[in-house]
Backbone atoms as SQL, in Angstrom:
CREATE TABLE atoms (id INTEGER PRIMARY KEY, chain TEXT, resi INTEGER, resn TEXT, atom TEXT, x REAL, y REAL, z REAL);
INSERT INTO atoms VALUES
  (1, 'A', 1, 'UNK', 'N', 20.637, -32.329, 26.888),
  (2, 'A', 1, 'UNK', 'CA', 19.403, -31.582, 26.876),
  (3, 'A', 1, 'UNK', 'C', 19.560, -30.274, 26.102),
  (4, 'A', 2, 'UNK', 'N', 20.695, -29.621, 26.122),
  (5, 'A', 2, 'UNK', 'CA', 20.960, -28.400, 25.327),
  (6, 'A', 2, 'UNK', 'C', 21.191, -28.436, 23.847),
  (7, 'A', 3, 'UNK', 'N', 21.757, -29.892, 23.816),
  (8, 'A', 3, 'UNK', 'CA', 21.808, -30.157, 22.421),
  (9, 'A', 3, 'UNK', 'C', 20.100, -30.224, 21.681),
  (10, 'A', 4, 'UNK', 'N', 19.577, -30.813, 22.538),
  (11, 'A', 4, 'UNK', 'CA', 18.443, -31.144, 21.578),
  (12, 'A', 4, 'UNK', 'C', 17.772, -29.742, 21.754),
  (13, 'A', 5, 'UNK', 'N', 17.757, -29.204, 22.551),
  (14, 'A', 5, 'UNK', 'CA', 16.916, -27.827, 22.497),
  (15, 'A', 5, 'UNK', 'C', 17.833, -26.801, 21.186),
  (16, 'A', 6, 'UNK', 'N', 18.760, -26.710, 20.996),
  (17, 'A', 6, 'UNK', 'CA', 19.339, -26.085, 19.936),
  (18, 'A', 6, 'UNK', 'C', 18.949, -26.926, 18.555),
  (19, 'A', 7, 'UNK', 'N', 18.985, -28.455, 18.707),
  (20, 'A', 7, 'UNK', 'CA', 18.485, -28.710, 17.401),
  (21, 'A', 7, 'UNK', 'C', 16.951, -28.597, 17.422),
  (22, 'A', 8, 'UNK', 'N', 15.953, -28.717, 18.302),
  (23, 'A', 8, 'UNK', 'CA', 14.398, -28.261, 17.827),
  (24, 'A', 8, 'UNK', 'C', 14.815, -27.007, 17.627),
  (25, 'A', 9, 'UNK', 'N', 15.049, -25.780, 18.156),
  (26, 'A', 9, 'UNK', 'CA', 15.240, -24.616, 17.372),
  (27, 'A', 9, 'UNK', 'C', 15.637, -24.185, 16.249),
  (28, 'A', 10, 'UNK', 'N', 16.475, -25.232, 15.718),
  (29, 'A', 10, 'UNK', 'CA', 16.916, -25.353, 14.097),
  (30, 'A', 10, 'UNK', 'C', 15.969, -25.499, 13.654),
  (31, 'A', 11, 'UNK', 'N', 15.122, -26.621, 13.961),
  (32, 'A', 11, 'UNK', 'CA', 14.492, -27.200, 12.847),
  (33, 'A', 11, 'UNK', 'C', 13.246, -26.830, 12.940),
  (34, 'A', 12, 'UNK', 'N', 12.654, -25.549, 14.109),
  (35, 'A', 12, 'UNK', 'CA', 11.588, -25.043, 13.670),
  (36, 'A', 12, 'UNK', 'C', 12.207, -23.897, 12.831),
  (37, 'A', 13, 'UNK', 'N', 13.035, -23.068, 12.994),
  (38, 'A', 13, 'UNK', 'CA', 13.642, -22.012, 12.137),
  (39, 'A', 13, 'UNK', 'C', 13.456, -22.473, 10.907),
  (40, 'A', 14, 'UNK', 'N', 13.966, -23.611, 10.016),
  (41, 'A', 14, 'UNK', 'CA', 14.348, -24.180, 9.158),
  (42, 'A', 14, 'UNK', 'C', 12.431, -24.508, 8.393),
  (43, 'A', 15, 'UNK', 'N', 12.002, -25.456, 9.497),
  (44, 'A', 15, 'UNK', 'CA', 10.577, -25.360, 8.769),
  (45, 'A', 15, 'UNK', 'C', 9.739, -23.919, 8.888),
  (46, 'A', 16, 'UNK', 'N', 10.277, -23.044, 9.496),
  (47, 'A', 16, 'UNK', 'CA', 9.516, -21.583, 9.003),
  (48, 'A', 16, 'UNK', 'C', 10.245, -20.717, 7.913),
  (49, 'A', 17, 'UNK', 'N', 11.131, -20.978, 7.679),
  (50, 'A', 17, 'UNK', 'CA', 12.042, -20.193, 6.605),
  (51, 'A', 17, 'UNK', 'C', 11.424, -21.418, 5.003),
  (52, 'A', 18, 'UNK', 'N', 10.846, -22.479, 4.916),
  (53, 'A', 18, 'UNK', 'CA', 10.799, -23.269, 4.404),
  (54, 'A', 18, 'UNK', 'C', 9.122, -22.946, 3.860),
  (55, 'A', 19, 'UNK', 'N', 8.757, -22.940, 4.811),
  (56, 'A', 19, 'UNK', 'CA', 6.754, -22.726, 4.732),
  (57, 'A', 19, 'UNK', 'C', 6.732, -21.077, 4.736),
  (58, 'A', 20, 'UNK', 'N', 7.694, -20.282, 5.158),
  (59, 'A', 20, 'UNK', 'CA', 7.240, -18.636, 4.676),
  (60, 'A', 20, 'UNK', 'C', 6.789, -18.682, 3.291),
  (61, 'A', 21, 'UNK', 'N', 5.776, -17.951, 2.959),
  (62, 'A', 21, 'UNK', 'CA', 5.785, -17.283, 1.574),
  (63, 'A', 21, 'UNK', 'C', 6.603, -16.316, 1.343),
  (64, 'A', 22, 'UNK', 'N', 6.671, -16.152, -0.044),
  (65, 'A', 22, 'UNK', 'CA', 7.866, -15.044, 0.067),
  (66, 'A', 22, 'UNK', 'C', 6.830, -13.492, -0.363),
  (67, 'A', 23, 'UNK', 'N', 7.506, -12.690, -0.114),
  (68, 'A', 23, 'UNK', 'CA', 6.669, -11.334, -0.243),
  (69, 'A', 23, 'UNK', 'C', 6.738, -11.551, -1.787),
  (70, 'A', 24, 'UNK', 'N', 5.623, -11.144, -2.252),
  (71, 'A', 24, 'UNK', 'CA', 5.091, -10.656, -3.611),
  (72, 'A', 24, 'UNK', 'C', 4.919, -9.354, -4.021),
  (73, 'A', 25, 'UNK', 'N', 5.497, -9.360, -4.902),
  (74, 'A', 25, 'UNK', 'CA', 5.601, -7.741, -6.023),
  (75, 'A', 25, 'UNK', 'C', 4.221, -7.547, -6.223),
  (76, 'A', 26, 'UNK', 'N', 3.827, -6.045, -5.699),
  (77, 'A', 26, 'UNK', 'CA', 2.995, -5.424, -5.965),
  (78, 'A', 26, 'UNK', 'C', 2.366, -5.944, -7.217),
  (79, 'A', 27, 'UNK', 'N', 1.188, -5.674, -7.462),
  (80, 'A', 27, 'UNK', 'CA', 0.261, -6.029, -8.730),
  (81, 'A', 27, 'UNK', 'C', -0.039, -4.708, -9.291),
  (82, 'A', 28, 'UNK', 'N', 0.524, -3.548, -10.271),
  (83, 'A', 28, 'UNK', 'CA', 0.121, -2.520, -10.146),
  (84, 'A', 28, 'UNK', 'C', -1.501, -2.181, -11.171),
  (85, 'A', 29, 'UNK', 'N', -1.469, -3.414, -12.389),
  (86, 'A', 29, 'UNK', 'CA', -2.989, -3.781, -12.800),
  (87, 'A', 29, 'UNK', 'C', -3.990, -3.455, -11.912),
  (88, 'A', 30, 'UNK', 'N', -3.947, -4.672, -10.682),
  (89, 'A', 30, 'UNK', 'CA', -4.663, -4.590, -9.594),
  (90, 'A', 30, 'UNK', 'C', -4.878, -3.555, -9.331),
  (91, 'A', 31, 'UNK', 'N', -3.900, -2.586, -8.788),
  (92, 'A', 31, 'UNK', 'CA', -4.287, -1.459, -7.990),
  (93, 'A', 31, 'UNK', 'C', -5.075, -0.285, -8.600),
  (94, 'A', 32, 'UNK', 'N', -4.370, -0.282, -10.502),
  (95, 'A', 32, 'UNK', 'CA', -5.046, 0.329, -10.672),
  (96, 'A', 32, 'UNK', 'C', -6.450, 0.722, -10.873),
  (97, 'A', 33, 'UNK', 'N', -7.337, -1.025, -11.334),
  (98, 'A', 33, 'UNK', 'CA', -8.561, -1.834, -10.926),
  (99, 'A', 33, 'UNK', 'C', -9.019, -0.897, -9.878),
  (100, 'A', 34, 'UNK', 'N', -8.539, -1.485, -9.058),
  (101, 'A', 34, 'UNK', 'CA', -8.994, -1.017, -7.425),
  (102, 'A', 34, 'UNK', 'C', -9.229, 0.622, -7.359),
  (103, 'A', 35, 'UNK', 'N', -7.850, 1.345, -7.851),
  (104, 'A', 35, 'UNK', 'CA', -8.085, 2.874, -7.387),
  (105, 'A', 35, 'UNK', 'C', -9.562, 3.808, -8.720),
  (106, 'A', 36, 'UNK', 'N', -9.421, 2.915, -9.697),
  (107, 'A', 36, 'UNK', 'CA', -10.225, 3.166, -10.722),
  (108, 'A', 36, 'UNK', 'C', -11.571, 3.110, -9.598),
  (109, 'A', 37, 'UNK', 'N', -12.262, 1.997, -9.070),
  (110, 'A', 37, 'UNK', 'CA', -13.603, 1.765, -8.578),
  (111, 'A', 37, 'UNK', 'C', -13.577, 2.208, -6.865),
  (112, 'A', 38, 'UNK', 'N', -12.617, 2.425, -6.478),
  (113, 'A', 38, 'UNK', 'CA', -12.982, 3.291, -5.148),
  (114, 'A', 38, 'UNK', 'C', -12.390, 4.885, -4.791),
  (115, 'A', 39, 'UNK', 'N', -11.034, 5.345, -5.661),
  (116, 'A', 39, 'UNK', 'CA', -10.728, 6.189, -5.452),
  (117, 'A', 39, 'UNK', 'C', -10.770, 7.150, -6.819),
  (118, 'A', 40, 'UNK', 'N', -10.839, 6.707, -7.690),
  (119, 'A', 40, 'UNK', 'CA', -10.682, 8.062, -8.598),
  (120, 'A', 40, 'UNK', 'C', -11.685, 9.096, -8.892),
  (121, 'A', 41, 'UNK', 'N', -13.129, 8.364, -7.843),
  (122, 'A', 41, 'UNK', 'CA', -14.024, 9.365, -8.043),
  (123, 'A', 41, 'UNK', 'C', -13.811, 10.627, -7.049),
  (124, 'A', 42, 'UNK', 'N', -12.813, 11.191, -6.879),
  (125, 'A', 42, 'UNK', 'CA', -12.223, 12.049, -6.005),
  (126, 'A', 42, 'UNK', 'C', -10.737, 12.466, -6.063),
  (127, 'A', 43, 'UNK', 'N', -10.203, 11.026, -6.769),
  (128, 'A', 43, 'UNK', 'CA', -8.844, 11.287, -6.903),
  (129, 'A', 43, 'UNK', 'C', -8.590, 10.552, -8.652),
  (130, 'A', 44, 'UNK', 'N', -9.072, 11.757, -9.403),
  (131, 'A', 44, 'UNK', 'CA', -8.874, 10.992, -10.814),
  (132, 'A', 44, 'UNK', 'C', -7.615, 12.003, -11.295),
  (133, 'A', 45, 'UNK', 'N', -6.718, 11.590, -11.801),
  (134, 'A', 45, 'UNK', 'CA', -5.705, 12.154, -12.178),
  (135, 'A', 45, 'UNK', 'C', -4.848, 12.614, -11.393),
  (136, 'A', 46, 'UNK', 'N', -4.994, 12.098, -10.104),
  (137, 'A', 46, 'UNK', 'CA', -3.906, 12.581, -9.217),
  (138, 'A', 46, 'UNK', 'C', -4.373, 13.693, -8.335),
  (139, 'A', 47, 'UNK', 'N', -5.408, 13.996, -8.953),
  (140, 'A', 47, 'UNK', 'CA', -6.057, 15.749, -8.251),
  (141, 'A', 47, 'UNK', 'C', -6.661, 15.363, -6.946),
  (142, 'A', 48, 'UNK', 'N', -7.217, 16.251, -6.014),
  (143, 'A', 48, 'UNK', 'CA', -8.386, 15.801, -4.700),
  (144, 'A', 48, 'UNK', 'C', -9.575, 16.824, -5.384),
  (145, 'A', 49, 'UNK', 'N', -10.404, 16.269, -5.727),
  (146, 'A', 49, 'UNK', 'CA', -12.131, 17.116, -5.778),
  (147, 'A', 49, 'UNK', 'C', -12.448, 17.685, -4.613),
  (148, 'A', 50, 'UNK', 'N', -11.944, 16.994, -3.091),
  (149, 'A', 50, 'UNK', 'CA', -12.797, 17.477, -1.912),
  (150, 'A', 50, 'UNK', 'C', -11.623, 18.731, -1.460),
  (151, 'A', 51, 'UNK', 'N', -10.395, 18.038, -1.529),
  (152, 'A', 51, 'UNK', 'CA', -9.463, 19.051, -0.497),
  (153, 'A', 51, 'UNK', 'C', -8.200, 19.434, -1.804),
  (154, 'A', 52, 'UNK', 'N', -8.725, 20.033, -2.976),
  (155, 'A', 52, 'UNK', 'CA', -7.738, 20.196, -3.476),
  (156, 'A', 52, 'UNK', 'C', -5.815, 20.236, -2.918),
  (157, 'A', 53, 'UNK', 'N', -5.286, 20.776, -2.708),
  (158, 'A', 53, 'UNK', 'CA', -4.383, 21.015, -2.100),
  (159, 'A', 53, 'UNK', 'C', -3.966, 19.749, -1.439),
  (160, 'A', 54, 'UNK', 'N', -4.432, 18.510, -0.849),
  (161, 'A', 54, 'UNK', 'CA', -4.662, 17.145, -0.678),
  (162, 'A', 54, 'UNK', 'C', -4.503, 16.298, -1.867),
  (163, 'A', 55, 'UNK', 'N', -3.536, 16.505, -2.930),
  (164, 'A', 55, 'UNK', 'CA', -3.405, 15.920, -3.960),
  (165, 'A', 55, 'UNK', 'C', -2.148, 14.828, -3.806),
  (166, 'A', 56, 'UNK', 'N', -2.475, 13.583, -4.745),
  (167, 'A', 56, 'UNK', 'CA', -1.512, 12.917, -5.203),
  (168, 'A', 56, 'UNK', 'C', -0.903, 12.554, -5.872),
  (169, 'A', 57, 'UNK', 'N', -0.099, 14.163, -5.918),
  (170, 'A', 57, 'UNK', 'CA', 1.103, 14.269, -6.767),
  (171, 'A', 57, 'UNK', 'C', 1.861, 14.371, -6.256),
  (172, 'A', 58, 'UNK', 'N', 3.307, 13.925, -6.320),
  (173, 'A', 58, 'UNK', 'CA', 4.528, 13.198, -5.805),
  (174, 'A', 58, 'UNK', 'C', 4.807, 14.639, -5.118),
  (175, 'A', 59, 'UNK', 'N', 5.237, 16.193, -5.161),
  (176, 'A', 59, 'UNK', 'CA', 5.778, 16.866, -4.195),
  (177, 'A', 59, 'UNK', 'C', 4.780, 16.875, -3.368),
  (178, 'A', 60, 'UNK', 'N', 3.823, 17.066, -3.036),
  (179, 'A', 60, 'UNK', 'CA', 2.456, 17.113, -2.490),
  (180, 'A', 60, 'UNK', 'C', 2.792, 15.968, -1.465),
  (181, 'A', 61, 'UNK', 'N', 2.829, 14.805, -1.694),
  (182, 'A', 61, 'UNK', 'CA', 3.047, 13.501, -0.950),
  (183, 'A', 61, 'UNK', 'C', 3.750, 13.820, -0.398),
  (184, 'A', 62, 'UNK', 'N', 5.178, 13.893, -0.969),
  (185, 'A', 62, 'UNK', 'CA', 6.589, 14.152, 0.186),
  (186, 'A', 62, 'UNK', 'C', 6.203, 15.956, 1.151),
  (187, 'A', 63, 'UNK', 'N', 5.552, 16.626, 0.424),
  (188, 'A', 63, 'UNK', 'CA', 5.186, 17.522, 1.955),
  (189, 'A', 63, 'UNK', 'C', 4.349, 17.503, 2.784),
  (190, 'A', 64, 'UNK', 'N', 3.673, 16.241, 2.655),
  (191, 'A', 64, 'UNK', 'CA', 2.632, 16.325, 3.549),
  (192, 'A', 64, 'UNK', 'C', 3.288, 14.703, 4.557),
  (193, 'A', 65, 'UNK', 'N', 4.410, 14.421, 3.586),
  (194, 'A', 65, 'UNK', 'CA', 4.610, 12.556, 4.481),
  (195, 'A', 65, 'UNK', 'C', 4.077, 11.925, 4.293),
  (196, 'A', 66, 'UNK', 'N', 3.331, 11.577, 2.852),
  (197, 'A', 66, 'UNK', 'CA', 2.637, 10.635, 2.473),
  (198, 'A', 66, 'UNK', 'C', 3.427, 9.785, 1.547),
  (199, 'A', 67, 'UNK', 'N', 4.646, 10.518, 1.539),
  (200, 'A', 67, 'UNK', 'CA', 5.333, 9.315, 0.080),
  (201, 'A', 67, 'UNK', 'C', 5.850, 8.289, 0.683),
  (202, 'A', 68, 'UNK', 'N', 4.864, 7.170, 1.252),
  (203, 'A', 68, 'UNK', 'CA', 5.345, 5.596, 1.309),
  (204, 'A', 68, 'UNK', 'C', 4.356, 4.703, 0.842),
  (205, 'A', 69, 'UNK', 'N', 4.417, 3.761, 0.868),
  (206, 'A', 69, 'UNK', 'CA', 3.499, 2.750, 0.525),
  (207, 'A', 69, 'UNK', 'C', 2.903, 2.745, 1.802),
  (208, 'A', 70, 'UNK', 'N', 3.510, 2.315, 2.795),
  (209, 'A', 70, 'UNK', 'CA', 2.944, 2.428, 4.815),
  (210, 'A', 70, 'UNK', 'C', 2.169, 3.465, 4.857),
  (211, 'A', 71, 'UNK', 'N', 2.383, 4.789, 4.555),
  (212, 'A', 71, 'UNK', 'CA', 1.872, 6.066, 4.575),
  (213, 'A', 71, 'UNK', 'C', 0.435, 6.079, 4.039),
  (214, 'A', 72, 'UNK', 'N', 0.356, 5.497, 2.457),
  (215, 'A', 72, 'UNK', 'CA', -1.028, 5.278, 1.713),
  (216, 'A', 72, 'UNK', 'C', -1.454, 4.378, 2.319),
  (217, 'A', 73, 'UNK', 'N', -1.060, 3.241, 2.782),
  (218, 'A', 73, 'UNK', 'CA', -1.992, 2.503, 3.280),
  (219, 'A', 73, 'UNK', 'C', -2.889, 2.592, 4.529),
  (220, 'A', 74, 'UNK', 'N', -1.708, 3.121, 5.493),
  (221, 'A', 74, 'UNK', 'CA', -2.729, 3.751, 6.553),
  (222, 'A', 74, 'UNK', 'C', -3.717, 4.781, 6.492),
  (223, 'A', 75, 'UNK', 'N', -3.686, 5.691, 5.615),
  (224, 'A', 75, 'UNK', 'CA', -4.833, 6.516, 5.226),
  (225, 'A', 75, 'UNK', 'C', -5.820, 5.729, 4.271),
  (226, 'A', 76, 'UNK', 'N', -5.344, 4.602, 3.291),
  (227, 'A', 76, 'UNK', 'CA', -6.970, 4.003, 2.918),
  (228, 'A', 76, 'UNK', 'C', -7.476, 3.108, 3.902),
  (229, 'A', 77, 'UNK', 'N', -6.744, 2.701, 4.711),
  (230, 'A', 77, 'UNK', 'CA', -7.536, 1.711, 5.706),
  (231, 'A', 77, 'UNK', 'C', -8.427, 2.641, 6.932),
  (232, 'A', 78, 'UNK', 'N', -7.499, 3.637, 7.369),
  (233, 'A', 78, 'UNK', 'CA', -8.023, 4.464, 8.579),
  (234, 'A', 78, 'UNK', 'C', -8.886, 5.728, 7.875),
  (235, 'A', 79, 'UNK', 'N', -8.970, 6.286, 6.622),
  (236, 'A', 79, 'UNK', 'CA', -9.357, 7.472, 6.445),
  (237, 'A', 79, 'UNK', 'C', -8.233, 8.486, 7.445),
  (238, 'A', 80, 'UNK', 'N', -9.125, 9.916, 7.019),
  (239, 'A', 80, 'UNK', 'CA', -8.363, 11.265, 7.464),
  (240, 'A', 80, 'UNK', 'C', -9.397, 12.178, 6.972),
  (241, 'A', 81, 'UNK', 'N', -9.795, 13.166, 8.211),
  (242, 'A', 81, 'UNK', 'CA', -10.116, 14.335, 7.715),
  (243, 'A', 81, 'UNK', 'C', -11.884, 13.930, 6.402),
  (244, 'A', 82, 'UNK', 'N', -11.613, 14.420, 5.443),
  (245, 'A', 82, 'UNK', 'CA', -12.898, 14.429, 4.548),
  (246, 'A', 82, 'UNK', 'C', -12.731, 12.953, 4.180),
  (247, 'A', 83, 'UNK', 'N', -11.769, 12.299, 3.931),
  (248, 'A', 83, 'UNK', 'CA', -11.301, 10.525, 3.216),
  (249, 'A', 83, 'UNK', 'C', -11.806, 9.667, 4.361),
  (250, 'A', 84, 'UNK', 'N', -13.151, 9.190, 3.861),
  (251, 'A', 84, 'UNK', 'CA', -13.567, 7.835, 4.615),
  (252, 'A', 84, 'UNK', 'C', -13.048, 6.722, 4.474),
  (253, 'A', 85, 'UNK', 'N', -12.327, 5.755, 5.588),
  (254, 'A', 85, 'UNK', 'CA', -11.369, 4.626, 6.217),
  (255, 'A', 85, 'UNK', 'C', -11.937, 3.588, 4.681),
  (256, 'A', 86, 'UNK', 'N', -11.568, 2.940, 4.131),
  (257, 'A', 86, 'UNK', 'CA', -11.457, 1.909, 3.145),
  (258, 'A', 86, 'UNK', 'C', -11.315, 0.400, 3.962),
  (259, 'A', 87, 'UNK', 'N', -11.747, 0.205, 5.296),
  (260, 'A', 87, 'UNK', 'CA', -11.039, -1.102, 5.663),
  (261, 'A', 87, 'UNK', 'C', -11.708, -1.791, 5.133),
  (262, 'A', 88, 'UNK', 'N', -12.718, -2.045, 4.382),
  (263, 'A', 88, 'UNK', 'CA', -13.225, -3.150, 3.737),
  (264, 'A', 88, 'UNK', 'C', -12.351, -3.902, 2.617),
  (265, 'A', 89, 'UNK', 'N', -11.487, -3.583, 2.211),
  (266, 'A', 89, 'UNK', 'CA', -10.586, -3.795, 1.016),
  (267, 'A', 89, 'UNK', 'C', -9.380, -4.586, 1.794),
  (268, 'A', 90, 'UNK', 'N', -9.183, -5.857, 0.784),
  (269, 'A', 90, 'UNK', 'CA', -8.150, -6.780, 1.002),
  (270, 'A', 90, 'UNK', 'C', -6.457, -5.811, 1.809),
  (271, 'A', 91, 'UNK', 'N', -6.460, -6.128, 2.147),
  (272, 'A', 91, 'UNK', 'CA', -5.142, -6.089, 2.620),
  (273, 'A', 91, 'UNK', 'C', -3.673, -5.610, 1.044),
  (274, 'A', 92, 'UNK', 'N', -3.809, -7.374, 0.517),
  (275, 'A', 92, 'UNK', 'CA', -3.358, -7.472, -0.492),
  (276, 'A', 92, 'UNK', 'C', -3.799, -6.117, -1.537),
  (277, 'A', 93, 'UNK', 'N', -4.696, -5.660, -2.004),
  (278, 'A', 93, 'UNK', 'CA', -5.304, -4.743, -2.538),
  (279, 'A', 93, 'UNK', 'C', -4.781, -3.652, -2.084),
  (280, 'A', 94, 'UNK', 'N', -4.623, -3.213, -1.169),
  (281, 'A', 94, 'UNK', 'CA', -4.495, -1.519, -0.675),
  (282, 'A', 94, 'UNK', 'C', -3.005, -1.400, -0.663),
  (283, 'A', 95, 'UNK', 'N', -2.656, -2.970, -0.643),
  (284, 'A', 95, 'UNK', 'CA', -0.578, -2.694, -1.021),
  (285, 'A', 95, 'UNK', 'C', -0.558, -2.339, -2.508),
  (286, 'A', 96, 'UNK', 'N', -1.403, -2.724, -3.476),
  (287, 'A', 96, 'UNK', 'CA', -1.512, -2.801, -4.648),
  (288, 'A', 96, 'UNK', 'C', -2.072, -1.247, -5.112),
  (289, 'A', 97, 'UNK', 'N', -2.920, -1.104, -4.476),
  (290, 'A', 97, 'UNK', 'CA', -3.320, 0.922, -4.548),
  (291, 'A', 97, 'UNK', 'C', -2.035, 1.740, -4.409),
  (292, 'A', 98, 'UNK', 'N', -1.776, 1.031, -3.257),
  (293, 'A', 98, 'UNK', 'CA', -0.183, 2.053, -2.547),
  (294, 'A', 98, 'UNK', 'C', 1.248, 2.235, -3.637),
  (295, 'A', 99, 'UNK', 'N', 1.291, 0.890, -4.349),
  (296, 'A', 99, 'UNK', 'CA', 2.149, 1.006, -5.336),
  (297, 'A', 99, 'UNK', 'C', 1.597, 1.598, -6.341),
  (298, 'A', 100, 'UNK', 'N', 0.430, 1.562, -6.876),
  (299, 'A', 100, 'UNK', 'CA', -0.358, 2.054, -8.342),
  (300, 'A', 100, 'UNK', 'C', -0.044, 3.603, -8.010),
  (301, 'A', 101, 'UNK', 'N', -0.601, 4.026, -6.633),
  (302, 'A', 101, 'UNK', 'CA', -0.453, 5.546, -6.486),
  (303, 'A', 101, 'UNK', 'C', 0.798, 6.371, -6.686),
  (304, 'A', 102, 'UNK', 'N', 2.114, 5.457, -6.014),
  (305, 'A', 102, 'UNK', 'CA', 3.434, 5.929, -5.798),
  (306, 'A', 102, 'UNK', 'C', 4.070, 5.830, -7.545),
  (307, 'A', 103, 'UNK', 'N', 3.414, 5.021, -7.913),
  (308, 'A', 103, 'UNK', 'CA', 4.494, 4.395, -9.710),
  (309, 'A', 103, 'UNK', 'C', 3.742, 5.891, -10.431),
  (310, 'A', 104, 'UNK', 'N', 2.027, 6.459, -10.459),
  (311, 'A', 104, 'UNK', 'CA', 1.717, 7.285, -10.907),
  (312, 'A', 104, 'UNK', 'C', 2.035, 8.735, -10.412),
  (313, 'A', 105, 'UNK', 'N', 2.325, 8.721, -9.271),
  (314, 'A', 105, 'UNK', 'CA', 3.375, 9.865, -8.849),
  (315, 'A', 105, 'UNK', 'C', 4.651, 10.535, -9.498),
  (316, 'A', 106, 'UNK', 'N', 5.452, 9.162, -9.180),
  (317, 'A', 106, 'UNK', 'CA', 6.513, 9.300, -10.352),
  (318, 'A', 106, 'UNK', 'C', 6.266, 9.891, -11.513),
  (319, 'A', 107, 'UNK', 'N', 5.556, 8.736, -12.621),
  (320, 'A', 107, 'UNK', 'CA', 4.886, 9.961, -13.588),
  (321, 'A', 107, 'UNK', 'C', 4.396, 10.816, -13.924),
  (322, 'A', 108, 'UNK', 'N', 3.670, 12.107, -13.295),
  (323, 'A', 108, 'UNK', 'CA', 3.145, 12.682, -12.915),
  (324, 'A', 108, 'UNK', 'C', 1.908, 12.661, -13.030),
  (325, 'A', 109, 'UNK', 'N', 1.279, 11.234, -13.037),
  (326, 'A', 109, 'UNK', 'CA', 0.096, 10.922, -13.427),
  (327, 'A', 109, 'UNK', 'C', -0.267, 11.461, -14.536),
  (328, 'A', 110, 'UNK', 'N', 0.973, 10.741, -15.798),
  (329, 'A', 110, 'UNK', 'CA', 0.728, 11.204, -17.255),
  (330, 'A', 110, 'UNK', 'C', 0.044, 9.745, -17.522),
  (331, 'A', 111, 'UNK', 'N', -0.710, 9.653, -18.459),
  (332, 'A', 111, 'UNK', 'CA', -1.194, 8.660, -18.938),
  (333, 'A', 111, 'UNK', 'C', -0.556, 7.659, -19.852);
């Protein structure tokens, strides 16, 4: 009886390691799509129109604890403060914002 309970546990392990998808690399096209038609009318170039000082530019991020992908995403899904919640937007999509935002950080949102 122990035997077979160790082999169904294999072999659901085995068919879930088998049927996982595997995580997918950010789309940063996408995101930028995306941040173009919901966020840059507030956040174009990295700047904030509403809360200046609320900018996303890479030291800015890391002092406020926003430099993750987890970090951006929970603020476009939930909002904060003046930033109304985005949950209408794919899932997939707001991972794709989160990387577009962090890769233009880096650069300093040079073009």
């Amino acid at each position: 009886m122990k035997k077979l309970f160790v082999f169904f546990v294999m072999l659901l392990t085995i068919a879930n390691l088998a049927l996982t998808r595997p995580a997918l690399a950010e789309d940063l096209a996408n995101g930028a799509k995306i941040f173009s038609s919901n966020c840059a009318a507030c956040h174009q170039g990295g700047n904030n129109l509403v809360m200046a000082p609320k900018n996303l530019k890479k030291q800015t991020l890391i002092d406020n604890q926003m430099y993750s992908a987890d970090a951006i995403t929970a603020q476009v899904i939930k909002g904060k403060n003046m930033m109304p919640a985005f949950g209408k937007l794919k899932l997939e999509d707001v991972a794709d914002v989160a990387a577009y935002v962090l890769d233009q950080a880096e650069k300093d949102w040079a073009k």
